[in-house]
N, C-alpha and C positions, 0 to 999 in steps of 0.2 A: 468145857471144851477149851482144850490148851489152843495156843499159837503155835504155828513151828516156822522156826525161820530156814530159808535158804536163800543159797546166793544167785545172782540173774545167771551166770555161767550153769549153775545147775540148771533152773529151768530151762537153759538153750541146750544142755548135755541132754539133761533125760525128761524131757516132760511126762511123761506116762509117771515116772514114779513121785513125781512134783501132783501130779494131776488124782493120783490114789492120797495123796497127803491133805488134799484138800474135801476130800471124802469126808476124811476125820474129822478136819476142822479147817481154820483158817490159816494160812500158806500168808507169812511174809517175806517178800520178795526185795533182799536187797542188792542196792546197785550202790556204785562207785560214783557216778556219774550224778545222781537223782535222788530224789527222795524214794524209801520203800515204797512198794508197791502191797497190795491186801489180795491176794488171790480168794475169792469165798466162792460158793455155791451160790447158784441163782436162787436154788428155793430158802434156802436160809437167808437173804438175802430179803424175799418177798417176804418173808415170816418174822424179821425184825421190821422192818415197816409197816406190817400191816398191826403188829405189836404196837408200837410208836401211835401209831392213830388211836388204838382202844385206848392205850395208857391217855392220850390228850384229850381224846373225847371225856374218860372217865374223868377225869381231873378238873375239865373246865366245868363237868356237870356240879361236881360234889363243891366247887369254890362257888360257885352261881347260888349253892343250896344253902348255904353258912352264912351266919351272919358277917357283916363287912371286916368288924373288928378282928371276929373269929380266924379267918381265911387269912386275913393281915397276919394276924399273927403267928397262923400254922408257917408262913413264907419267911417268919422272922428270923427261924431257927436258921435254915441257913443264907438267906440275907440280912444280916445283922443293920447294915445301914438301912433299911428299911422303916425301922422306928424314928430316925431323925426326920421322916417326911410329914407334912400335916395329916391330921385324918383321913382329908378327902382326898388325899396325892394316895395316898396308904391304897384305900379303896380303889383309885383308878391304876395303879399299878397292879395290884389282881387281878382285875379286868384285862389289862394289857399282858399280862405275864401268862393267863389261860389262853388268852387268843393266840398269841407269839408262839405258844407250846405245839396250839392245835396247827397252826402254819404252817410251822418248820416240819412238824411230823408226817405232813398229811405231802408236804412239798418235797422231805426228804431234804432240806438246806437248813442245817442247825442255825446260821450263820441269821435268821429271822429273831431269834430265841437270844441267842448271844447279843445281838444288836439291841436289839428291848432292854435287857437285866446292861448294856455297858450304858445306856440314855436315863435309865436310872438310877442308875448308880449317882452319875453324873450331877442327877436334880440333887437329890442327898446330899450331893456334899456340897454344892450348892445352899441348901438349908441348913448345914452345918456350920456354916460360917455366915453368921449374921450379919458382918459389914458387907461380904461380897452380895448376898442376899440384895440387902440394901439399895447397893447402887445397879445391883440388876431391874429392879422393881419401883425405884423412886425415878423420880422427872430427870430429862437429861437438860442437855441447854436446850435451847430452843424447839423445846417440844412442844410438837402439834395436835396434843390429846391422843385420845386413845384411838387405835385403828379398827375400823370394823372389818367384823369378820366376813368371810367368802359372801355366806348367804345373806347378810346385811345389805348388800349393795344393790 
């Protein structure tokens, strides 16, 4: 299903045949002024979201199913920094990368999804670089030991 683009004067000229175009497909609406706009269909609309959730359901189920290493490394392909993390960072980024998947799809806000894979990224390079590592992890001056966590207290 192609795109067709028109301009914002056409949809104010003729919307009936802006509104047959989105029949076909999806209608991008550009302006001067603004960013494009996506003219789509509601039910196609409903039918990539509710897509979006089988695909996150399916996905967290079959990572849940795999072994740790396995799942880590089907995600290696295409997150390559993904190997500079310890095993068990590897592991809990799966876990985090299913769930973030099944979020964003089920809430329709990629931006859940995105924020996960940029927080990881992040750790990676972090463990990439061993002196920065280092002094993230080693004593500061006058440190007070270590803090407990929420439930600890």
């Amino acid at each position: 299903m192609a795109t067709t683009e028109v301009q914002w004067s056409e949809l104010q000229r003729d919307p009936k045949s802006v509104a047959a175009l989105a029949d076909e497909g999806d209608v991008r609406v550009r302006r001067r002024d603004g960013a494009a706009l996506l003219l789509t269909r509601e039910d196609r609309a409903h039918s990539a979201s509710e897509g979006s959730v089988a695909a996150a359901r399916a996905l967290r189920n079959v990572l849940a199913h795999l072994p740790q290493d396995v799942a880590a490394a089907a995600l290696l392909d295409e997150f390559p920094w993904v190997d500079v993390l310890p095993e068990a960072e590897r592991a809990q980024f799966v876990r985090d990368f299913a769930r973030a998947f099944q979020a964003s799809a089920e809430l329709g806000q990629w931006s859940v999804l995105a924020q996960t894979i940029t927080e990881w990224r992040s750790t990676a390079a972090i463990h990439a670089d061993p002196a920065l590592a280092g002094k993230l992890t080693g004593p500061i001056d006058e440190d007070f030991g270590p803090v407990p966590g929420p439930t600890d207290i």
